[in-house]
C-alpha positions as CSV (number, residue, x, y, z in Angstrom):
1,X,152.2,-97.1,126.5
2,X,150.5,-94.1,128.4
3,X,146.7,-93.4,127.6
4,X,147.3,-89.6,128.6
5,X,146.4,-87.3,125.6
6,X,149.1,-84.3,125.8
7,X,148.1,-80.6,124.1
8,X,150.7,-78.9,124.0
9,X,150.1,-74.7,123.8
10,X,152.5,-72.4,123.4
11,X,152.8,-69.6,126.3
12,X,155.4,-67.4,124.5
13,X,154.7,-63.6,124.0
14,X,154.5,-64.0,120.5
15,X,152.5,-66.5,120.4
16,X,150.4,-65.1,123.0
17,X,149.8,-61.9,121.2
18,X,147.9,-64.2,118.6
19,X,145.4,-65.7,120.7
20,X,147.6,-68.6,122.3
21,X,146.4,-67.6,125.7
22,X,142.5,-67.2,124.4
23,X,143.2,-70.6,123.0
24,X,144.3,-72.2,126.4
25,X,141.4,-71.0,128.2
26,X,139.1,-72.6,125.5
27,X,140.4,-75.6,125.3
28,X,140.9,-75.8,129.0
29,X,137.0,-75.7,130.0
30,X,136.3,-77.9,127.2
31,X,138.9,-81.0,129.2
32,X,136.7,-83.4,131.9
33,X,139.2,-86.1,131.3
34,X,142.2,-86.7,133.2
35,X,143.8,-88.7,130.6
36,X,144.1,-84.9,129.2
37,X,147.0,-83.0,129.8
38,X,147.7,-79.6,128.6
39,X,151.4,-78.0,128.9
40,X,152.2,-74.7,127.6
41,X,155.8,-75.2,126.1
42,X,157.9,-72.6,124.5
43,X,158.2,-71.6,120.6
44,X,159.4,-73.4,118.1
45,X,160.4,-70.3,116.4
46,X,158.2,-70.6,113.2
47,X,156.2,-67.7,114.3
48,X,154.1,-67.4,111.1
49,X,152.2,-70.5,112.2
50,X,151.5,-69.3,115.7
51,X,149.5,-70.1,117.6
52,X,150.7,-73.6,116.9
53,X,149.2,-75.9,118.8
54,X,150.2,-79.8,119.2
55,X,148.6,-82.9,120.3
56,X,150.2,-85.7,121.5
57,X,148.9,-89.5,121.1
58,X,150.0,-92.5,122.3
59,X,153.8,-91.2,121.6
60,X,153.2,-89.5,118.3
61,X,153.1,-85.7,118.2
62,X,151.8,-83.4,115.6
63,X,150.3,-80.0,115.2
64,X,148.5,-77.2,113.3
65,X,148.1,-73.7,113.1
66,X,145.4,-71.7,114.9
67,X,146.1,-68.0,113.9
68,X,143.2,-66.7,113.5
69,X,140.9,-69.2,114.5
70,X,138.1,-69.1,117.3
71,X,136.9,-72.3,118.6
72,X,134.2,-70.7,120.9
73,X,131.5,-72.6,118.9
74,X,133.2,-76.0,120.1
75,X,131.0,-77.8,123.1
76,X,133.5,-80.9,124.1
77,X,136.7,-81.5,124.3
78,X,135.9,-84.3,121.4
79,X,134.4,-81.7,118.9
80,X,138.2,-79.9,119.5
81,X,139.6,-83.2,118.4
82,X,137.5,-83.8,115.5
83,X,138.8,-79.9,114.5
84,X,142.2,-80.4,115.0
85,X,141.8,-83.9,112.3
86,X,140.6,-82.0,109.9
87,X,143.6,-79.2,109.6
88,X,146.2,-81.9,108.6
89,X,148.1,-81.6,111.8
90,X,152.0,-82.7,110.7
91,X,155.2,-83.0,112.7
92,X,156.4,-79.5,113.0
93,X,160.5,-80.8,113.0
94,X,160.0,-82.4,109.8
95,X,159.3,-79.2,107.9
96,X,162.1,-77.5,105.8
97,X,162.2,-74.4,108.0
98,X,163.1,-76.3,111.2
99,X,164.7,-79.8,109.8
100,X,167.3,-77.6,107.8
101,X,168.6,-75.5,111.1
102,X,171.6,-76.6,112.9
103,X,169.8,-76.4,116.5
104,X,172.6,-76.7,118.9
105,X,171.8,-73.8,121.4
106,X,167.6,-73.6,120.3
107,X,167.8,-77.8,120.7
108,X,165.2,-77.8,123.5
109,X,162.5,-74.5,122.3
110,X,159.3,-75.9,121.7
111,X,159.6,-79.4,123.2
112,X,158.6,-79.2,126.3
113,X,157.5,-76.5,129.3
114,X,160.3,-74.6,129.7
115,X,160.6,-74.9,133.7
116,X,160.4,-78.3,134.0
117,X,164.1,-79.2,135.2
118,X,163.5,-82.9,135.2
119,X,163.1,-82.4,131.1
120,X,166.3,-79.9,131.2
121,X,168.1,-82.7,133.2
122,X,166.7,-85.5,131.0
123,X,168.1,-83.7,128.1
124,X,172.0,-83.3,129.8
125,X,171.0,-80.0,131.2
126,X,173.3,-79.2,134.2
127,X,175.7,-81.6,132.8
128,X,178.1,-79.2,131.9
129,X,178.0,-77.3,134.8
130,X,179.6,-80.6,137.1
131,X,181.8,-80.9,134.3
132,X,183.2,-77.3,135.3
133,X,183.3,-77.9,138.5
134,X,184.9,-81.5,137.9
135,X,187.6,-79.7,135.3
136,X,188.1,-76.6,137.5
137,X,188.2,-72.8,136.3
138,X,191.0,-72.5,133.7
139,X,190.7,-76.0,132.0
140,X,187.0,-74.4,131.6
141,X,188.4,-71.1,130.2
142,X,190.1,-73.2,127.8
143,X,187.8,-75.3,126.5
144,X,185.8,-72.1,125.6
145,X,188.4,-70.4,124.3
146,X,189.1,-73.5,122.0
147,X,185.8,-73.7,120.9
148,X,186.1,-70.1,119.0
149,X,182.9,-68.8,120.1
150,X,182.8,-65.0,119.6
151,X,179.8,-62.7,121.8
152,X,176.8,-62.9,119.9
153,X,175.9,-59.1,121.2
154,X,177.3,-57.5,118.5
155,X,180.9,-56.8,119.0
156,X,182.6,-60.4,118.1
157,X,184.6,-60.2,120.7
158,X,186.3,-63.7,122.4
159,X,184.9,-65.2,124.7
160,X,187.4,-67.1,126.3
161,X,189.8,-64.1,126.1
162,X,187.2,-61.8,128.2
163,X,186.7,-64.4,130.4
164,X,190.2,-64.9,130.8
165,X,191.1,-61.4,131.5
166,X,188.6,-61.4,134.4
167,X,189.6,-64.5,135.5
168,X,193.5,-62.8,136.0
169,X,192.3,-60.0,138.0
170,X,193.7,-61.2,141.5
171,X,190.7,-59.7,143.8
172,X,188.2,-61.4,146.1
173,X,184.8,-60.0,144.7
174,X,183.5,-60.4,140.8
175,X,180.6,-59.8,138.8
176,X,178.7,-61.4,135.7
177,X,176.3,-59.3,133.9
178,X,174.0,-60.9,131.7
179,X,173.1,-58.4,128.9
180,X,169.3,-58.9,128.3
181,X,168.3,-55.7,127.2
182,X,167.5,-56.8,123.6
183,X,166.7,-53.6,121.8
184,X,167.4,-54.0,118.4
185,X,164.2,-54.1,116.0
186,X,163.6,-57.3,114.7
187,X,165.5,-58.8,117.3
188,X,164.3,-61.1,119.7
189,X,166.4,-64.5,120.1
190,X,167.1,-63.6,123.4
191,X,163.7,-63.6,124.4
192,X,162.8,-66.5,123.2
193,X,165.7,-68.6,124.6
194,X,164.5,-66.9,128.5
195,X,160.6,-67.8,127.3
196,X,161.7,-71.4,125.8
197,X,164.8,-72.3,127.9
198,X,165.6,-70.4,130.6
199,X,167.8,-73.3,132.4
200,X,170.1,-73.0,129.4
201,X,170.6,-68.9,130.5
202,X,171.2,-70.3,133.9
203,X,173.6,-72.6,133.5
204,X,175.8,-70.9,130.9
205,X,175.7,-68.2,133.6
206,X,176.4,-70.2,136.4
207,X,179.3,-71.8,134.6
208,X,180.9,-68.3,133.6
209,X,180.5,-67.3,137.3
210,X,182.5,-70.4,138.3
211,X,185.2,-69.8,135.7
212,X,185.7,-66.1,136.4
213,X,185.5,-66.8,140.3
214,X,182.4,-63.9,140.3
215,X,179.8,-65.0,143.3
216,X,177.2,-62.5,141.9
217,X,175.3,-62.4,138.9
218,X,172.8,-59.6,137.1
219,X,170.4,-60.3,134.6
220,X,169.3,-56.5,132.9
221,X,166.1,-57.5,131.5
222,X,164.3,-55.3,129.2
223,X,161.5,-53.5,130.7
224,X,159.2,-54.3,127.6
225,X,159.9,-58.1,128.6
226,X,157.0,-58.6,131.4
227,X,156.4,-62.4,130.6
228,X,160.0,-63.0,130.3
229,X,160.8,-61.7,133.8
230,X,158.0,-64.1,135.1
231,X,160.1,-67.1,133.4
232,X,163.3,-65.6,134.5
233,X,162.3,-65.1,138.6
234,X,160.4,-69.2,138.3
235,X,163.6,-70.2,136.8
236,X,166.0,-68.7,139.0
237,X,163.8,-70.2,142.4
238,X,163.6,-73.6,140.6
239,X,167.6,-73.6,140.3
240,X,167.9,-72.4,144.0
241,X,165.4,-75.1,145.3
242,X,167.6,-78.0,143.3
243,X,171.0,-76.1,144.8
244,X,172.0,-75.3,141.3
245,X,172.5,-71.7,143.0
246,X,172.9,-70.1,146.2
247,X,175.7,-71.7,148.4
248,X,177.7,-74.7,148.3
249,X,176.3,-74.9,144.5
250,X,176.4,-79.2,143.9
251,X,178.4,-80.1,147.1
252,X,181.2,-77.5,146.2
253,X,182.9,-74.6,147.5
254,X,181.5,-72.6,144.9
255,X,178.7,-70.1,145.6
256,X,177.1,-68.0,143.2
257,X,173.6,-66.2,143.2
258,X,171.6,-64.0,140.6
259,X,169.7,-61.5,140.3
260,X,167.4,-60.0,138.2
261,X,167.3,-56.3,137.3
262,X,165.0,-54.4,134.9
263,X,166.0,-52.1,132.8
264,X,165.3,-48.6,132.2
265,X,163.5,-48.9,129.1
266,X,166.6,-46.6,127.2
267,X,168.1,-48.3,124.2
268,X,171.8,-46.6,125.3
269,X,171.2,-49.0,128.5
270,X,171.9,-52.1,126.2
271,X,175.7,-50.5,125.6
272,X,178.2,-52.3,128.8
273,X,178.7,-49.2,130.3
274,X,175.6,-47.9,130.5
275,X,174.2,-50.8,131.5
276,X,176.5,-50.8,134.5
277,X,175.6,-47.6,135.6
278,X,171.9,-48.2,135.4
279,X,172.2,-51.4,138.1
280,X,173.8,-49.6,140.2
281,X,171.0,-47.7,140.4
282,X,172.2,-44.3,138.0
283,X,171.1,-43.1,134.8
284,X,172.2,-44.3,131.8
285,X,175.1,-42.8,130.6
286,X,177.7,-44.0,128.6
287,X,181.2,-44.4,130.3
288,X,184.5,-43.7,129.1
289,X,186.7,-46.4,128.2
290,X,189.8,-47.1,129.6
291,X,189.2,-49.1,131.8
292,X,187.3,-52.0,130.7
293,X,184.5,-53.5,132.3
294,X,186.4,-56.7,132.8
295,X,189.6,-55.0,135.1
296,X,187.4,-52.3,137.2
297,X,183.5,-52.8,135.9
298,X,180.4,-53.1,138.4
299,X,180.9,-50.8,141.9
300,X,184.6,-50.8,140.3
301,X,185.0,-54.6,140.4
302,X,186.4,-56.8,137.1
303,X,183.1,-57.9,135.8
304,X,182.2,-60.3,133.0
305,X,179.6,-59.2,130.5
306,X,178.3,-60.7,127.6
307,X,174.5,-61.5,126.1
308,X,171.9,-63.8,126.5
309,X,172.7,-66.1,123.7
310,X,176.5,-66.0,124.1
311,X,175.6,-67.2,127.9
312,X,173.4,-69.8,126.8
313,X,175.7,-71.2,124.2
314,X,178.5,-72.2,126.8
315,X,177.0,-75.2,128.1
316,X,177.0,-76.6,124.6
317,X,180.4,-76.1,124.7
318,X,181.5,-78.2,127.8
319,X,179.3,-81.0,126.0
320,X,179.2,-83.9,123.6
321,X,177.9,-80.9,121.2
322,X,181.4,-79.0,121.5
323,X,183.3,-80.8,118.3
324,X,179.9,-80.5,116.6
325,X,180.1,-76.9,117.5
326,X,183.3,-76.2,116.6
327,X,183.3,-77.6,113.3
328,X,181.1,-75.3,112.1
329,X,182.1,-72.4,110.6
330,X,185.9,-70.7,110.7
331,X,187.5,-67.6,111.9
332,X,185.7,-65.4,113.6
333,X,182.9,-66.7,112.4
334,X,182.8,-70.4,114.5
335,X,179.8,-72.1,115.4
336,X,176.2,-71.5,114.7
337,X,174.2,-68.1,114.8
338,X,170.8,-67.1,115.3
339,X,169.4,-65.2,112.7
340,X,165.7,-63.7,113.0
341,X,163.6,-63.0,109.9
342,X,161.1,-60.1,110.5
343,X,159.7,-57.1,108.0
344,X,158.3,-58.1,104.9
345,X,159.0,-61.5,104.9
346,X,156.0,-64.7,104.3
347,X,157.4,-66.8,107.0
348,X,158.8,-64.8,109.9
349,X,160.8,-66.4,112.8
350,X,163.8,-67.5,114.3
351,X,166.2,-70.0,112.8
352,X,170.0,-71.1,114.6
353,X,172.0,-71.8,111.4
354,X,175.7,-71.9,110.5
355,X,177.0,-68.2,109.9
356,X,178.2,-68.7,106.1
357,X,174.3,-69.2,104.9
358,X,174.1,-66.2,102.6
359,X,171.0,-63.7,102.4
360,X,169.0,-65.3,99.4
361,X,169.3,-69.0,101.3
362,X,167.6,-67.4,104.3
363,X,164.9,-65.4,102.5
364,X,163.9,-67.8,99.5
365,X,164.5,-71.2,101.4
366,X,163.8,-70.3,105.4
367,X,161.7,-66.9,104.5
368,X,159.9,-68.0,101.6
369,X,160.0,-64.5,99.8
370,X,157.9,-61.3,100.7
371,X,154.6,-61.4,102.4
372,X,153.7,-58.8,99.8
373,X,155.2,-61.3,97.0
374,X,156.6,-58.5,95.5
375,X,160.9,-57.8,94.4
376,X,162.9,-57.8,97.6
377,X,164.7,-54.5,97.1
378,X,166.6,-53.8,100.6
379,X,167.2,-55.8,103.4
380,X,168.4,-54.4,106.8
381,X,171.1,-56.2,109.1
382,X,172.0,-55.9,112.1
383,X,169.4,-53.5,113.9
384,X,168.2,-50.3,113.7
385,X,171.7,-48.7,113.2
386,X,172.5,-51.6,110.8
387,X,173.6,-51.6,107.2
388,X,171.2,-51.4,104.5
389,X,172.3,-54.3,101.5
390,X,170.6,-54.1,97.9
391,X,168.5,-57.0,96.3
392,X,171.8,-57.2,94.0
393,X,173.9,-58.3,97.0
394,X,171.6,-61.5,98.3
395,X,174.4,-63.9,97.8
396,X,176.5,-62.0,100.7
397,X,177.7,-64.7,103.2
398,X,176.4,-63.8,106.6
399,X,179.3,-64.0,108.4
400,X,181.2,-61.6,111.1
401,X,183.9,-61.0,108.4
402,X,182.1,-60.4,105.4
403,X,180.1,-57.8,106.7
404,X,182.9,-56.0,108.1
405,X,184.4,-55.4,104.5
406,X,180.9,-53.9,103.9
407,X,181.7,-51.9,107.2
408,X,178.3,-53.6,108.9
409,X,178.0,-55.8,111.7
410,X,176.2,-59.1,112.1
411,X,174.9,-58.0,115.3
412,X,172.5,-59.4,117.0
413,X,171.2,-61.2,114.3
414,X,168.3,-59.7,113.2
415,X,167.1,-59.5,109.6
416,X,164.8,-57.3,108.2
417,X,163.1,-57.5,104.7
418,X,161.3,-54.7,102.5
419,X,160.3,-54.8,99.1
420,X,160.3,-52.4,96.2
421,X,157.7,-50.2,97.8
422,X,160.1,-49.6,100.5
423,X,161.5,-45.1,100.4
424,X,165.2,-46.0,101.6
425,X,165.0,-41.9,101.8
426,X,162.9,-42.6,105.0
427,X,164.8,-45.3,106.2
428,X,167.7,-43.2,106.2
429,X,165.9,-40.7,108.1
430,X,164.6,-43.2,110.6
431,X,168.3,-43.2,111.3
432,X,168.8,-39.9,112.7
433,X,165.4,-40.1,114.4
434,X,166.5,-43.6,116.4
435,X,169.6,-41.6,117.6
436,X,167.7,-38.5,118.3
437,X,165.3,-40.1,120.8
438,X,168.2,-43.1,122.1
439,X,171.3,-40.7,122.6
440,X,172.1,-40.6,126.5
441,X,172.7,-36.9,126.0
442,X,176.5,-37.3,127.2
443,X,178.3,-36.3,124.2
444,X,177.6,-33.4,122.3
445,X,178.4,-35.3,118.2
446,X,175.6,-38.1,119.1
447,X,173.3,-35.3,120.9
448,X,173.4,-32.3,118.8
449,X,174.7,-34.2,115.3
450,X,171.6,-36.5,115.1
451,X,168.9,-33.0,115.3
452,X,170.9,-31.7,112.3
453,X,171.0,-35.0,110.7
454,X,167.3,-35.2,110.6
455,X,167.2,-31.7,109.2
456,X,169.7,-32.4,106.6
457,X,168.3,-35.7,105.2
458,X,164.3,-33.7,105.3
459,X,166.1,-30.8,103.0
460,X,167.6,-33.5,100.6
461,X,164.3,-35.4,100.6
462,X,163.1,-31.7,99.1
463,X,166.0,-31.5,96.9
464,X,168.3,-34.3,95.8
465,X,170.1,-32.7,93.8
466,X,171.5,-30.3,96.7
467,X,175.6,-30.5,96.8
468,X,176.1,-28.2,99.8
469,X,173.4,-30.8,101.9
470,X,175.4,-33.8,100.5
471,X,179.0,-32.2,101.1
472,X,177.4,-31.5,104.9
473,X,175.8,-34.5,105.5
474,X,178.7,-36.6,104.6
475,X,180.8,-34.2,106.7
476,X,178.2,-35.1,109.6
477,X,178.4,-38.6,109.7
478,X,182.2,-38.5,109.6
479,X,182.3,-36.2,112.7
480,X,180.0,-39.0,114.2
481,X,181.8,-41.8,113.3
482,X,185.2,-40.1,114.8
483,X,183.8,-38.6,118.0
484,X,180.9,-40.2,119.6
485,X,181.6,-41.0,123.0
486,X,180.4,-45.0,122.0
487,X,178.7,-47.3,119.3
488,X,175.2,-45.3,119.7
489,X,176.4,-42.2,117.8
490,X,179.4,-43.6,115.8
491,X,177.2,-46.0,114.2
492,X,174.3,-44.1,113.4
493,X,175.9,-43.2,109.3
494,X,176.5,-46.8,109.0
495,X,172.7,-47.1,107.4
496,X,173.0,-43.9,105.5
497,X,176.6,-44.8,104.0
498,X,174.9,-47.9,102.8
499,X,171.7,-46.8,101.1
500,X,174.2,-43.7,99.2
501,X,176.3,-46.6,98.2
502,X,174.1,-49.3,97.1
503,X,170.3,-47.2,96.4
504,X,172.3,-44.7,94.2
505,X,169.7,-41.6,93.7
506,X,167.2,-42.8,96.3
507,X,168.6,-40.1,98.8
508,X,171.0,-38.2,97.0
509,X,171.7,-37.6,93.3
510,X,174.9,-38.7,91.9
């Protein structure tokens, strides 16, 4: 059995932003053994404990949390020891909030550093790309398609079907584009799958490009994302070196590349098109549809597009993990989902969970109620432009279906609590005031409609009991909803329909 002491410290921007980097420095000038070994690994995802850090002896690993904690008063790398003791470290995968998940795509954040391949490889990383290239490109298409995974952007769209489409286009040059501009708030599973696991990114990409036939890829990485892009470019060199990119990819024909692209720090620049536009090096702007990214998309090639996490997933599904996959879940709504648990919540994070979990099992068993302790009385899904659903409606399934009979969307995933203190007459506000400063600017309902939105919901906020303001604003979101140009503008009533159906007299008087 090894003598070497392992600390593991998470290097992870939310961690980070909690003293996690202080914390490594510390603990790093205090270490004159080399028996000690620190490693910075990636989240688990229970941010409320973070900075968690771990220590590792002869094969049993446990951990504590250090938020809020400075150990400058500590003189040797033994007093540090003695400290961690006392704090009742535990095994972090035997609490409730991670034993509970079903961690298919988040199996390896937290375990280990993220860019060590000879860990992703230990753990069948890169076994599913020689599978690909051992089945070929359509047996591949199938096996996703079979597996029922929908994007996990948003939209719900097929997987296998939009792969399949660009698949059928008979030209010589395709794209991938790898969606990572994650701008929702209270979003941020993509990030921490690029911080915690960025091989899984890689490979899910690199096994799309192969089934497509695209030789290029594009990562649009958020601009707000600086440590991510550090992870990202290590990542991409460490593939390169171990010729799981570039040419000849494993002994094969098959040649693929990627490269990374930041983006322009516009919100419309997470929408396809847009996105499109700004890497190749144009503004933002939204582009009409007909045609379809995936028949004439990047420099007017069929192009393949989806999100971080719908990338990531595919591995998984050319794996031992497919039937497990598969089983979960039905329609629509197949496999596992992230779901990220932000706003007024005690124990904020990220869990990977099957999609029928409903509200109040998130928030009472994952969540454990408000930070504030007190009534939950709205809860937000589905980002900014997301529907708002009433503490009355916690035993909603989370699923892609059910919140379409609410006419919401699942999204990306995101989650946010507030309690009874919570004025849902702001929120609806906040609304209007997303799309005033997001809009692109390209069509005159999502422009113009959002300035007049704000003004309308500021005069009911004077006056609830104003008809004429209700009779326009209603009028408003319809025009929206019918004649933006894309998603930005058309879903901007979504929240406001919700908190005039389900806060009844907390914007307008009925």
């Amino acid at each position: 059995m090894s003598n070497t002491i392992k600390i593991y410290i998470p290097n992870e921007t939310s961690a980070n932003s909690v003293g996690a980097n202080t914390l490594y420095k510390t603990i790093s000038n205090l270490i004159n053994d080399e028996n000690i070994k620190i490693i910075r690994n990636g989240s688990w995802g229970a941010f409320w404990l973070e900075p968690f850090i771990e220590v590792e002896k002869d094969g049993i690993r446990t951990g504590a949390s250090y938020r809020d904690i400075d150990l400058g008063h500590l003189k040797t790398i033994e007093d540090f020891f003695v400290d961690f003791d006392e704090r009742n470290p535990f095994n972090i995968t035997e609490i409730n909030f991670i034993k509970n998940q079903n961690r298919i795509v988040f199996s390896r954040i937290g375990h280990q550093d993220p860019l060590d391949i000879d860990y992703y490889r230990k753990t069948k990383g890169y076994e599913s790309l020689l599978t690909a290239l051992e089945i070929g490109h359509q047996e591949t298409i199938d096996r996703i398609k079979s597996s029922g995974l929908t994007g996990r952007g948003g939209a719900a769209f097929p997987t296998g079907i939009k792969m399949q489409t660009v698949f059928d286009q008979d030209v010589s040059t395709k794209y991938l584009a790898c969606n990572a501009d994650e701008g929702d708030g209270g979003t941020f599973s993509d990030r921490l799958i690029m911080e915690s696991d960025p091989f899984s990114l890689i490979e899910g990409m690199t096994i799309a490009a192969y089934a497509v036939g695209a030789s290029k890829g594009y990562i649009y990485l958020r601009s707000e994302y600086p440590l991510v892009k550090d992870f990202i470019t290590d990542a991409i060199n460490i593939a390169s070196k171990n010729n799981y990119l570039g040419k000849n990819i494993q002994n094969t024909d098959f040649n693929f590349d990627i490269e990374l692209r930041i983006g322009a720090g516009s919100y419309v620049c997470g929408e396809e098109t847009a996105m499109m536009e700004s890497i190749e090096g144009r503004r933002g702007l939204v582009r009409s549809k007909p045609p379809l990214p995936a028949i004439n998309g990047l420099f007017g090639k069929p192009t393949l597009i989806n999100n971080v996490v719908t990338l990531a997933t595919i591995p998984s599904l050319l794996s031992d993990k497919h039937s497990e996959f598969s089983k979960i879940g039905s329609n629509k709504s197949v496999g596992t989902m992230p779901f990220q648990l932000c706003g007024n919540i005690k124990n904020g994070g990220l869990i990977e969970t099957r999609f029928d979990i409903t509200l109040k099992e998130i928030i009472e068993n994952y969540g454990s109620g408000t930070k504030s302790d007190r009534p939950v009385h709205a809860i937000q899904i589905g980002g900014p432009l997301g529907i708002y659903l009433s503490s009355s409606m916690l035993n909603t399934s989370l699923t892609i279906e059910s919140l379409e009979t609410l006419k919401g969307s699942i999204g990306h995933g995101g989650i946010i609590v507030f309690d009874d203190s919570v004025d849902m007459s702001e929120q609806a506000k906040f609304a209007m005031e997303f799309c005033v400063k997001e809009s692109c600017g390209k069509c005159t309902p999502c422009r113009i409609g959002s300035v007049r939105g704000v003004e309308i919901i500021e005069r009911l906020q004077k006056n609830k009991a104003s008809k004429e303001d209700a009779i326009l604003l209603e009028d408003l979101c319809k025009t929206l909803e019918s004649t933006s140009l894309c998603a930005m503008g058309g879903m901007t009533p979504n929240p406001i329909h919700s908190i005039i159906n389900y806060f009844p007299n907390e914007l307008i008087e009925k």
